[in-house]
C-alpha positions in Angstrom: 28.8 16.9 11.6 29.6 20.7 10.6 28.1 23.3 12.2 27.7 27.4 11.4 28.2 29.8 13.8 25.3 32.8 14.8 26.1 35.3 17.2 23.1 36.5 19.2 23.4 39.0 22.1 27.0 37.8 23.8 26.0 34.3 23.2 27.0 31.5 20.2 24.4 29.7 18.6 25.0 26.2 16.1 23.1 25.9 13.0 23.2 22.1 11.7 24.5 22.9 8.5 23.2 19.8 6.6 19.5 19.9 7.6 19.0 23.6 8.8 18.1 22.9 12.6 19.0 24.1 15.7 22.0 22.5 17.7 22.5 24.4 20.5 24.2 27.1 22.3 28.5 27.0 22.3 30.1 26.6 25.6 34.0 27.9 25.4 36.7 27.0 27.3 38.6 29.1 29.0 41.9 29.7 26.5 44.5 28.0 28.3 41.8 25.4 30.2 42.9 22.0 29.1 40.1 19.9 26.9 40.3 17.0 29.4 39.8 19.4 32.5 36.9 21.0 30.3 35.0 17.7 29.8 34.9 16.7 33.5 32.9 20.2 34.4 30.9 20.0 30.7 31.0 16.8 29.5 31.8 15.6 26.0 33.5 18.0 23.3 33.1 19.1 19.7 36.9 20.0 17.5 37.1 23.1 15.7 37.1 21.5 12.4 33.3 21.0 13.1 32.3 24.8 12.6 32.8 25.7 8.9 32.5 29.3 9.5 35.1 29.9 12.6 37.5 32.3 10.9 34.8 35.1 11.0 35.1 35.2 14.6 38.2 36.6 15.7 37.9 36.3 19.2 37.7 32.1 18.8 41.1 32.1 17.3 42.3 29.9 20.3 39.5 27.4 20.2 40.1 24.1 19.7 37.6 22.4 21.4 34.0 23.6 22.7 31.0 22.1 24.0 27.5 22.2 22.8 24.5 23.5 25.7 20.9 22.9 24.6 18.5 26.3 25.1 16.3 26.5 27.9 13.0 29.3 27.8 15.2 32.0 28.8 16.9 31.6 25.5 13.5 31.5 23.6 12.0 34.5 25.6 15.2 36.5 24.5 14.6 35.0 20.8 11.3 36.4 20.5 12.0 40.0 22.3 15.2 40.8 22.4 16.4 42.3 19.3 19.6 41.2 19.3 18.3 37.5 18.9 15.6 38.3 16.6 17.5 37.0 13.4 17.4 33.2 14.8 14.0 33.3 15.2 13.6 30.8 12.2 15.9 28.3 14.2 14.5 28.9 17.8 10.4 28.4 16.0 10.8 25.1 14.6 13.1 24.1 18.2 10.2 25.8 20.2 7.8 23.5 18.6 9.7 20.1 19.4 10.3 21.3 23.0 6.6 22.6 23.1 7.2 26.1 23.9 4.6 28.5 24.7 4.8 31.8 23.9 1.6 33.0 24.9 1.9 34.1 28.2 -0.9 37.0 28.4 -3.8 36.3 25.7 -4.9 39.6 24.1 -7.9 40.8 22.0 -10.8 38.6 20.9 -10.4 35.2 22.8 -12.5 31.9 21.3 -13.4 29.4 23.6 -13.3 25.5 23.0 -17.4 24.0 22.9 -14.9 21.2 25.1 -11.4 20.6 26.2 -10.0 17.8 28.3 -6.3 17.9 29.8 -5.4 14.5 31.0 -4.0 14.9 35.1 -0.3 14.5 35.2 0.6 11.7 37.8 4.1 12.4 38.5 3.6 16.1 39.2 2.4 19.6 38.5 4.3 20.3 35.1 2.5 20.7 31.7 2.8 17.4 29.1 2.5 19.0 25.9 0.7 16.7 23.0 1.6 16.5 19.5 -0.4 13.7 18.0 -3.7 13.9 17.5 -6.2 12.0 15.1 -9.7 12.7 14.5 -12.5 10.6 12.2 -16.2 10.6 12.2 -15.9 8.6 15.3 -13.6 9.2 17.8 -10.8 11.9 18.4 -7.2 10.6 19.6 -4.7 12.7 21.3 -1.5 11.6 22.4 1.5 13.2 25.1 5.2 13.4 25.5 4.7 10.8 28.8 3.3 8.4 26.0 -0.3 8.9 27.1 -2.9 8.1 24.8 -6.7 8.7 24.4 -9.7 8.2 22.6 -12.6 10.9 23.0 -15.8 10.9 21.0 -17.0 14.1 19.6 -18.8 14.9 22.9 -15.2 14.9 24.8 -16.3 11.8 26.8 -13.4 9.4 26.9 -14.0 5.9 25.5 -10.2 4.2 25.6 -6.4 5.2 26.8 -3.3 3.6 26.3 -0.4 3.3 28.1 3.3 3.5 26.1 6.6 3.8 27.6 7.7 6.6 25.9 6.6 9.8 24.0 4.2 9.7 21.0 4.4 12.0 18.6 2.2 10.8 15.4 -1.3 9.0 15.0 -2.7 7.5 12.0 -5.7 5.3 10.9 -6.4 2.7 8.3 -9.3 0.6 7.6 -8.5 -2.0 10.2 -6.8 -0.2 13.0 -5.4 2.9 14.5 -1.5 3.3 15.1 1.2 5.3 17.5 4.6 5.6 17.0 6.8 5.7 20.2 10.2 6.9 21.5 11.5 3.7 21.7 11.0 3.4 18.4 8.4 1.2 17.7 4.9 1.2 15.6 2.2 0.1 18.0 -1.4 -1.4 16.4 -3.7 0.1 19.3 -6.8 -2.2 18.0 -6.7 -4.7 20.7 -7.1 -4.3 24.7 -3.5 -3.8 25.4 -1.1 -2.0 22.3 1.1 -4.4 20.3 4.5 -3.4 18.7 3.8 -4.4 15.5 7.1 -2.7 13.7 10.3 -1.4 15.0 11.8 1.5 13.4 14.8 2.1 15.2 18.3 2.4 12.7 21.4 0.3 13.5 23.1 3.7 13.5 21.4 4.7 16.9 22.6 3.3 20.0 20.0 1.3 22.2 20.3 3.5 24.7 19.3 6.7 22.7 15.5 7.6 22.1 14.7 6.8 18.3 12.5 9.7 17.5 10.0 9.3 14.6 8.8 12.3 13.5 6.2 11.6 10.9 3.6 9.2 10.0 1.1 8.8 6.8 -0.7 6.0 6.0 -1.6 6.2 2.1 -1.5 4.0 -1.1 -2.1 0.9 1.1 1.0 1.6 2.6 2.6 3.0 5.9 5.5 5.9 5.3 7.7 7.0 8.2 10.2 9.5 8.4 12.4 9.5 11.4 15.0 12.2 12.8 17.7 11.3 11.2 16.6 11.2 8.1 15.7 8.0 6.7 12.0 7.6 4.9 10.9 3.6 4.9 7.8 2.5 3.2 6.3 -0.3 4.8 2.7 -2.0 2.9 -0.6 -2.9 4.8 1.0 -6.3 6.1 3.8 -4.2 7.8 6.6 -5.4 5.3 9.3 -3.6 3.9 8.7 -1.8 0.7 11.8 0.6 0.7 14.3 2.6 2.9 15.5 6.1 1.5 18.3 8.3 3.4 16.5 12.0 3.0 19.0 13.8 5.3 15.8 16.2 6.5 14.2 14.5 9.3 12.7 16.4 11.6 8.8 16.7 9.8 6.2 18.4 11.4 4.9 18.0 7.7 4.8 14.7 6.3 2.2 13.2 4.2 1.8 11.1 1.1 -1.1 10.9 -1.8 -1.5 8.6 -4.2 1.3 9.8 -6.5 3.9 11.5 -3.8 5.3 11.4 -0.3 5.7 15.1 1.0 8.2 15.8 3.2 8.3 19.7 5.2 11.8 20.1 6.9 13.9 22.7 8.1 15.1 23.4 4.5 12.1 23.4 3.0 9.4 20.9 0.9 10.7 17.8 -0.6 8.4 15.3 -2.6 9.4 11.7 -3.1 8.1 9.0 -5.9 5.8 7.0 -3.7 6.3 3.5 -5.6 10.4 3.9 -5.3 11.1 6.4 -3.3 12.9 8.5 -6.4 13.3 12.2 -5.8 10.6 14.1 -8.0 11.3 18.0 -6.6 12.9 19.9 -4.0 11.8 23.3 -3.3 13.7 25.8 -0.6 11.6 27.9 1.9 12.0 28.8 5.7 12.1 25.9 8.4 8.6 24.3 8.0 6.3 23.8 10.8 3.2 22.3 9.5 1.5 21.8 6.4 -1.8 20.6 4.4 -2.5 18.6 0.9 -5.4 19.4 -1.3 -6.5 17.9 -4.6 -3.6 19.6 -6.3 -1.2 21.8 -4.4 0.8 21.9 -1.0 0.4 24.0 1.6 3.0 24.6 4.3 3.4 27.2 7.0 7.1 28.3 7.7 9.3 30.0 10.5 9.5 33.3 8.3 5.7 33.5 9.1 4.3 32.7 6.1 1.5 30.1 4.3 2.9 28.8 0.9 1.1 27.1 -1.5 3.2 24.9 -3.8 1.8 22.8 -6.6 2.3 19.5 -6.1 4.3 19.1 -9.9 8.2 19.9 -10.3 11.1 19.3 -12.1 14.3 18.2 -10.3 16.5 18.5 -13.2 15.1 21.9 -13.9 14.8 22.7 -10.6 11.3 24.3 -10.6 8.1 24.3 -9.1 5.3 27.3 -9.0 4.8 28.4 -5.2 3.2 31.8 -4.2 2.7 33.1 -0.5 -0.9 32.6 0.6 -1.2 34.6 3.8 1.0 35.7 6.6 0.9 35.5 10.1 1.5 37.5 13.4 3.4 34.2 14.6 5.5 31.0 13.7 2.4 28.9 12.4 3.2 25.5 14.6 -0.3 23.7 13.2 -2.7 24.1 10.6 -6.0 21.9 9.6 -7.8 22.0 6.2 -11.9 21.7 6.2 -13.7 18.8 4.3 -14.5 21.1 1.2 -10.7 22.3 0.7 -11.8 26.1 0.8 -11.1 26.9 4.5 -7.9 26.6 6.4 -6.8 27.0 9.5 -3.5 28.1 11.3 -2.3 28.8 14.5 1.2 30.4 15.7 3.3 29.8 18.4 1.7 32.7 20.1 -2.0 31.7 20.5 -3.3 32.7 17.9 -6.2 31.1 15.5 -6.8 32.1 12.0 -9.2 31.3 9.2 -8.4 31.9 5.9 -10.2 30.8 2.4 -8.4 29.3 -0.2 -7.4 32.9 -1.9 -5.6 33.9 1.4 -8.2 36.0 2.5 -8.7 36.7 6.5 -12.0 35.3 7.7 -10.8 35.9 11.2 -8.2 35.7 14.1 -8.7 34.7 17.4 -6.8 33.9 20.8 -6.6 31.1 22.6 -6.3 30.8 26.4 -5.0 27.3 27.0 -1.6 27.5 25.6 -0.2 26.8 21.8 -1.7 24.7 19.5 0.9 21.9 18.5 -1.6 20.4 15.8 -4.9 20.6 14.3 -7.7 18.3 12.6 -10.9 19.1 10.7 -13.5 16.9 10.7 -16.9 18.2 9.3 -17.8 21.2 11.2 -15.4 20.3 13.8 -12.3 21.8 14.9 -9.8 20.1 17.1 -6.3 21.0 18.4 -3.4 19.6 20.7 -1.7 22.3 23.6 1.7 23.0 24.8 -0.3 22.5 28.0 -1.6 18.6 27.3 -4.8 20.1 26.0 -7.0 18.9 23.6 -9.7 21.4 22.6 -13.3 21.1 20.2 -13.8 24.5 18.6 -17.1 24.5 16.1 -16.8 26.0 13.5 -19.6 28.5 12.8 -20.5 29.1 9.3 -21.2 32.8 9.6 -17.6 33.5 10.6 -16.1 31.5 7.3 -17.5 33.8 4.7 -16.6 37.4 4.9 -12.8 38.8 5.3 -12.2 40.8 8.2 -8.3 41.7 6.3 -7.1 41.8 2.7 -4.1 39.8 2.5 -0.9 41.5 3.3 0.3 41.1 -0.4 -0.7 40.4 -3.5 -0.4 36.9 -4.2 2.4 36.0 -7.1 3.2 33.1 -9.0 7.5 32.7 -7.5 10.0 30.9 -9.5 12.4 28.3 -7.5 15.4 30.5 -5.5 17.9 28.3 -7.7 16.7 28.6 -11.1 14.0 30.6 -13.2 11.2 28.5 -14.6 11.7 27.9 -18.3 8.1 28.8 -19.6 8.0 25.5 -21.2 8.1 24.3 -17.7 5.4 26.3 -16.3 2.3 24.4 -15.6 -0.7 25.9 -17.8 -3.1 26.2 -15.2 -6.5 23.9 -16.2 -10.1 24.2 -15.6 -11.2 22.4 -12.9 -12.6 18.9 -14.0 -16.3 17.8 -14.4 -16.9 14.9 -12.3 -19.4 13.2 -15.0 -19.8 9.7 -15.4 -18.8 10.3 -18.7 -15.7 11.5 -18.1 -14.9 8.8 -15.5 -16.0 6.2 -17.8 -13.1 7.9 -20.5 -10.9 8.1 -17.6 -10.8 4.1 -17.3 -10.7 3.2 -20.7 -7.6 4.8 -20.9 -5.9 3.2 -17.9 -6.9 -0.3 -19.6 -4.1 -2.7 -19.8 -4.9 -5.6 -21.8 -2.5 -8.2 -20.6 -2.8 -7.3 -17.1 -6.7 -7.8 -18.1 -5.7 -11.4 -19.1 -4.0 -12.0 -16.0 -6.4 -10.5 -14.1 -9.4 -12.6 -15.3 -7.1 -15.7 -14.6 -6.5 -14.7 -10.9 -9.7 -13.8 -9.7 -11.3 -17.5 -12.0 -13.4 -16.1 -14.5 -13.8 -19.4 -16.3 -16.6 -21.1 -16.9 -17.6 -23.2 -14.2 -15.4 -21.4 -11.4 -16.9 -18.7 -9.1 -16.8 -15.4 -11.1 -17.4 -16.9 -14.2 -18.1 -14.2 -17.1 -16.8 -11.3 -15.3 -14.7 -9.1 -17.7 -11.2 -7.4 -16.7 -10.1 -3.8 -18.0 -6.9 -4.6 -16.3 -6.4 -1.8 -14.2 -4.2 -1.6 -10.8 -6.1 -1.0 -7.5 -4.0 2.1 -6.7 -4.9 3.7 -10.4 -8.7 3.1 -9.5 -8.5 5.1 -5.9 -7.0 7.7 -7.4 -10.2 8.0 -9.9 -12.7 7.3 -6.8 -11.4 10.4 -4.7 -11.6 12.2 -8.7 -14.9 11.6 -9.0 -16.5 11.0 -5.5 -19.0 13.8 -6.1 -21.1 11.3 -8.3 -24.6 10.7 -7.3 -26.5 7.3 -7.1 -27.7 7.3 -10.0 -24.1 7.6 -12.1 -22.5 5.4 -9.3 -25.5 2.4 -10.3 -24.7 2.3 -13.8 -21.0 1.6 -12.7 -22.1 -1.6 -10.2 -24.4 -2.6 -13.2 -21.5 -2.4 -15.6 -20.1 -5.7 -16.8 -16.3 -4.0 -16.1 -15.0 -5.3 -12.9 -13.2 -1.9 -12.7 -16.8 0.0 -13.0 -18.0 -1.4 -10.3 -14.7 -1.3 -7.8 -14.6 2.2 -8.5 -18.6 2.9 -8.1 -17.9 0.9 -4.4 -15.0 2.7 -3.9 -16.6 6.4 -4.2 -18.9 5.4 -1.8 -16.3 4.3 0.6 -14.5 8.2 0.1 -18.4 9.7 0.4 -19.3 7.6 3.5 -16.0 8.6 5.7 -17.3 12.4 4.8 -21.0 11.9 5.5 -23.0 13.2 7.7 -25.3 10.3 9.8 -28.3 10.9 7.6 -26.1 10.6 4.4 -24.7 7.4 6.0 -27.8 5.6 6.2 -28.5 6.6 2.7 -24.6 5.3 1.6 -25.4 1.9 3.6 -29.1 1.7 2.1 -27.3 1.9 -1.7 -24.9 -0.8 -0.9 -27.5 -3.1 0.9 -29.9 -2.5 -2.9 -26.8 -3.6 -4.8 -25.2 -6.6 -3.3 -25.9 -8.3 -6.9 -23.0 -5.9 -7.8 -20.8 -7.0 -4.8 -19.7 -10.6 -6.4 -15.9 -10.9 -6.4 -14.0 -11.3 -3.1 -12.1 -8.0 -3.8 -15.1 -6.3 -3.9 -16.7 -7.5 -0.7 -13.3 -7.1 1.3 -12.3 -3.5 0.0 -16.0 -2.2 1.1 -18.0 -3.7 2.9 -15.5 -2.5 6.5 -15.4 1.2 5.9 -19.5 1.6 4.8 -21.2 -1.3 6.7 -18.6 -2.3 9.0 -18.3 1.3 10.1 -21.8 2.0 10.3 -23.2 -1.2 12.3 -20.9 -0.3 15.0 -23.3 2.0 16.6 -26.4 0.3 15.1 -28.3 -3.0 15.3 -26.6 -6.0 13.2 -29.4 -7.9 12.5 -29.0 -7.1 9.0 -25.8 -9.3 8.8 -27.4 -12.2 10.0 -29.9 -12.2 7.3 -26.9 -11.6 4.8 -25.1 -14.7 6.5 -28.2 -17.0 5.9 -28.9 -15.8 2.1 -28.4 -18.1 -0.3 -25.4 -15.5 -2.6 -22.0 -16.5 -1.9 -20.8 -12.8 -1.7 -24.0 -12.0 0.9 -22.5 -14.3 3.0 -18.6 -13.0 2.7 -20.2 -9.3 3.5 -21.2 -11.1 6.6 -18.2 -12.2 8.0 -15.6 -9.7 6.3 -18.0 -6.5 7.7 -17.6 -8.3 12.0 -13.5 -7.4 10.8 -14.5 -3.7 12.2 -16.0 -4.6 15.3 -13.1 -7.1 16.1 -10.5 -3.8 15.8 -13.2 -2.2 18.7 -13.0 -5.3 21.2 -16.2 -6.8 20.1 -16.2 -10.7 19.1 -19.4 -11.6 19.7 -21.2 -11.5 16.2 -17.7 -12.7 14.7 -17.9 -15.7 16.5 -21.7 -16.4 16.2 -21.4 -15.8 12.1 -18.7 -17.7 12.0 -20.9 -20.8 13.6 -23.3 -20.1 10.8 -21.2 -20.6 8.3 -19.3 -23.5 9.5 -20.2 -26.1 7.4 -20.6 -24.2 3.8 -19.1 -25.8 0.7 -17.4 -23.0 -0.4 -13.4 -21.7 -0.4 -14.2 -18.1 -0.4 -16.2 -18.3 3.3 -14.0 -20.7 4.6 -10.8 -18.4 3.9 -13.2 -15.3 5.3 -14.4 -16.8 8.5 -10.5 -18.4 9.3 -9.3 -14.8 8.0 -11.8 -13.0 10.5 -11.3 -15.9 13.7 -7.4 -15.4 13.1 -8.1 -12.0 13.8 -9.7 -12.4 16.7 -7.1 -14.1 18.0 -4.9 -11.6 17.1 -7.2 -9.7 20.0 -7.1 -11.9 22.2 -6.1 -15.4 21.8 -8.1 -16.8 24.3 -11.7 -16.1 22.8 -9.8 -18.2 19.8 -8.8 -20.9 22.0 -12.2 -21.5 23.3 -13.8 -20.8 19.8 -11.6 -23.8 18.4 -11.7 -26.1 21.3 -15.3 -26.4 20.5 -15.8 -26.3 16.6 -12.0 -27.4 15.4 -12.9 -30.8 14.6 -15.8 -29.5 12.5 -13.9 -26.3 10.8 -13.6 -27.4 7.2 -9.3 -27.2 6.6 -8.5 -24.4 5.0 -10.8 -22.7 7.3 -8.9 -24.3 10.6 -5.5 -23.4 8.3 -6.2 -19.9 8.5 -7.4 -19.1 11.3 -4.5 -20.6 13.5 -1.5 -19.5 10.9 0.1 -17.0 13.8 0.1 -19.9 16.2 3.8 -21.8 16.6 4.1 -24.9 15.2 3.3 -27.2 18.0 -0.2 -25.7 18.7 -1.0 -25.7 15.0 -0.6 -29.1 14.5 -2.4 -30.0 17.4 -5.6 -28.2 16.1 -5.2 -29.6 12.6 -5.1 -33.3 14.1 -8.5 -32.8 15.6 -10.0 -31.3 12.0 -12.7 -34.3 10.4 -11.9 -32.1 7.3 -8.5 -33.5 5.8 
């Protein structure tokens, strides 16, 4: 490791000089103390070759040897008023963030108050346990704290779950069939079951056992995980938890790290870095001020950074030309340590490491600023008029967000905003990106769209795969031949399409028309309000006749039906299981796969029953697929479920549903199957 040197005041301060962060302050032997001598009273020792810039101090001509003391808030209370400190301040923000610093002691002007807050009691004593991961969805609201404390709140602030880890959490994330924490130690934990299951470990070879492994970000995108830890190394793992890729990034500490369809984003204290998402490949670099937090829209990054500021990057670049267009969106009174984007894209919010709240719209105008009274806001989550935010003081807080105050500017911004070309080269006008009309989402248009991504010997090998033959169960159904990723990409496009476009797409004899017609609804359901819910689920119930291949059933029928039923009655399900369409009956079973992630079994299992006996492959791989999962839950409401019916389950049924079990145990079930 190298290291520069900062004086501030009459003290020393280490900047990392590979990834920009904050070491700590110097601690200097005395000039004839010996280095052994200097260990025993300060513990282990850095050599003089590790600060690069040593020869512009004078008075460290001696040194040899020194040791490295971490800050305590003394330090950061003379960073942000003493004026001899003031040039650090873009080391001690992003350092004030991972410690949870709060730097509003005394609120002042115009304070906003939370419609709820809950601060979970601290067992162990009277000190604040800041919380940095928080995830919010149309159902519930997580929050997580640095004594690994987790908790599930619904939108009212009453608590419906809590988790236990062993160490600190820092991220939360969500996919369609669970939610996940990372952990200290290290480890990915699946929180759908009673108890939370390390399902990966993350933890480097490089780091000793005995060291915290700290991961500081986590996206789930693409139908794959990405983490970044703090020391540097991005792994992409798929939906199964597998190993995809590894890449050494050298800039781990990411209080911005997100991915799209195309990209993996990466904020760190040098700046915005954005990754190939299929190989990991480095597609731009761009250099700013440490950054602290940061949003993705449609098509540009946002970022707030320790020199104050909101950029807004576009999300294309050229590594070899080194460009990208930025330009500064707003400014703030403080560091901005979290900000939250609404549903639309055309408010964001930010708030600094001194209390404050802002609004701004997307042309960097001031809606309005507020204080807050219960500490810092570490991060932040929209969710349809919702607000919600994490504390330096273990806080998590529901602000509603009134649409009076989100349409006039209190403030013009503080300077005009300006097209900037990268610090390390100019931008080559054939480089610049001609800036486009925004597209018409027309069926049209989406209909062009997928003609264009058509493939036709992936079409050939499609049709194979998913048995369009004659005779075999999706006989006549006609392949364009385009990936699953590609048509996502075109759902979130074009999810602004009404019924009526999104029916002649499931009544289209392109298997890709209707995947992408079912999966715009699943990207218009997670945004819906209850009554535009029950309008989604009423669609999808009309046009099951569209819903007949197994991809189509399993990619949709969870995050519209699945997620709906969970608060409603499931009678509808039932009637699905005992019609006489094969894919009616798949909905059935697949849909129970989003109660099982809540604890609930019951309808699983009594499906499951109904369907024992059917003729087909397809149900028997869904209700084994759906009972394995079960047992993933808990393995005795398995056990009991097989004991009774094992000797009836048809064999590829009984096959999947006990594939987790050891070798032993499996055989024993498959010896009592009638089915061979």
């Amino acid at each position: 490791m190298s290291y520069l040197i900062h004086r501030a005041g009459d003290r020393l301060v280490l900047e990392n000089t590979l990834t920009g962060a904050l070491v700590g302050l110097m601690v200097c032997p005395s000039p004839n103390e010996s280095r052994r001598m200097f260990e025993y009273d300060f513990g282990s020792t850095e050599s003089r070759n590790s600060l690069v810039n040593v020869d512009g101090f004078p008075d460290l001509d001696y040194l040899q040897f020194y040791g490295v003391e971490s800050p305590d808030a003394s330090h950061y209370d003379l960073c942000y008023r003493d004026q001899s400190w003031q040039h650090l301040r873009h080391l001690f923000y992003a350092e004030g963030k991972a410690i949870g610093y709060n730097a509003n002691k005394s609120p002042s002007g115009s304070t906003i108050s939370p419609i709820w807050q809950h601060t979970p009691p601290n067992e162990k004593g009277s000190w604040k346990l800041p919380a940095w991961a928080l995830y919010a969805d149309h159902q519930n609201v997580w929050m997580g704290n640095r004594n690994g404390l987790i908790m599930a709140l619904d939108h009212q602030g009453q608590i419906n779950n809590q988790f236990q880890l062993p160490k600190m959490t820092r991220c939360l994330i969500a996919n369609e069939h669970s939610i996940y924490a990372t952990c200290d130690d290290g480890n990915l934990y699946d929180l759908a079951g009673k108890l939370p299951q390390a399902v990966y470990n993350a933890r480097s070879d490089a780091v000793s056992i005995w060291y915290d492994f700290l991961i500081y970000g986590l996206d789930y995108n693409h139908d794959c995980f990405h983490i970044v830890d703090l020391y540097g190394q991005i792994t992409q793992l798929d939906a199964q938890l597998q190993l995809q890729w590894k890449k050494q990034a050298n800039q781990g500490r990411s209080w911005f790290f997100q991915a799209d369809d195309d990209a993996i984003y990466q904020g760190h204290p040098k700046g915005v870095t954005a990754y190939a998402i299929a190989s990991g490949k480095l597609l731009w670099n761009y250099d700013t001020a440490a950054v602290l937090c940061g949003v993705l829209t449609e098509d540009t990054v946002i970022v707030g950074t320790s020199d104050l500021h909101i950029y807004e990057l576009s999300k294309t670049g050229d590594i070899k030309a080194k460009t990208n267009e930025i330009k500064i969106l707003a400014v703030c009174d403080g560091a901005p340590y979290a900000c939250a984007i609404s549903e639309d894209q055309q408010v964001f919010f930010v708030a600094d490491h001194q209390g404050g709240l802002y609004a701004f719209n997307r042309r960097g105008e001031k809606l309005w600023q507020q204080s807050l009274s219960c500490g810092v806001i570490l991060s932040m989550r929209c969710v349809g008029d919702r607000l919600y935010g994490t504390t330096t003081e273990g806080t998590i807080l529901c602000f509603e967000i009134a649409s009076a105050m989100l349409k006039i500017p209190i403030s013009p911004l503080p300077q005009p905003l300006t097209s900037m070309p990268s610090p390390s080269a100019s931008i080559p006008k054939r480089n610049r990106r001609k800036q486009e009309p925004a597209p018409i989402s027309t069926l049209s248009s989406l209909q062009t769209d997928l003609q264009a991504l058509a493939n036709p010997q992936k079409a050939i090998a499609l049709a194979r795969y998913f048995q369009t033959g004659q005779g075999q169960y999706a006989e006549g159904d006609r392949f364009l031949g385009i990936t699953m990723p590609e048509q996502r990409k075109l759902a979130k496009k074009y999810r602004d399409l009404g019924f009526a476009e999104i029916s002649e797409l499931l009544n289209s004899e392109w298997h890709e028309y209707r995947l992408t017609g079912l999966l715009i609804l699943t990207y218009q359901f997670a945004k819906a309000t209850p009554t535009q819910q029950q309008a989604i689920v009423d669609f999808y119930l009309a046009n099951t006749h569209a819903i007949n291949n197994w991809d189509l059933v399993d990619v949709t029928c969870q995050p519209i039906l699945g997620l709906y039923l969970l608060q409603c009655d499931r009678q509808i399900l039932y009637q699905l299981a005992n019609s006489a369409s094969l894919w009616e009956q798949r909905i059935a079973i697949v849909t129970t796969g989003k109660f099982i992630k809540h604890g609930q079994y019951q309808d699983t299992l009594a499906i499951a029953e109904l369907l024992l006996q059917h003729p087909h492959h397809l149900i028997h791989k869904a209700v084994g697929w759906m009972l394995r999962e079960v047992g993933k839950q808990d393995r005795s409401v398995l056990l009991e479920f097989l004991d009774q019916h094992a000797s009836q389950m048809p064999r590829v049924m009984l096959r999947y549903a006990i594939e987790h079990f050891d070798q032993p145990q499996r055989q024993a079930y498959l010896q009592r199957s009638a089915l061979k």
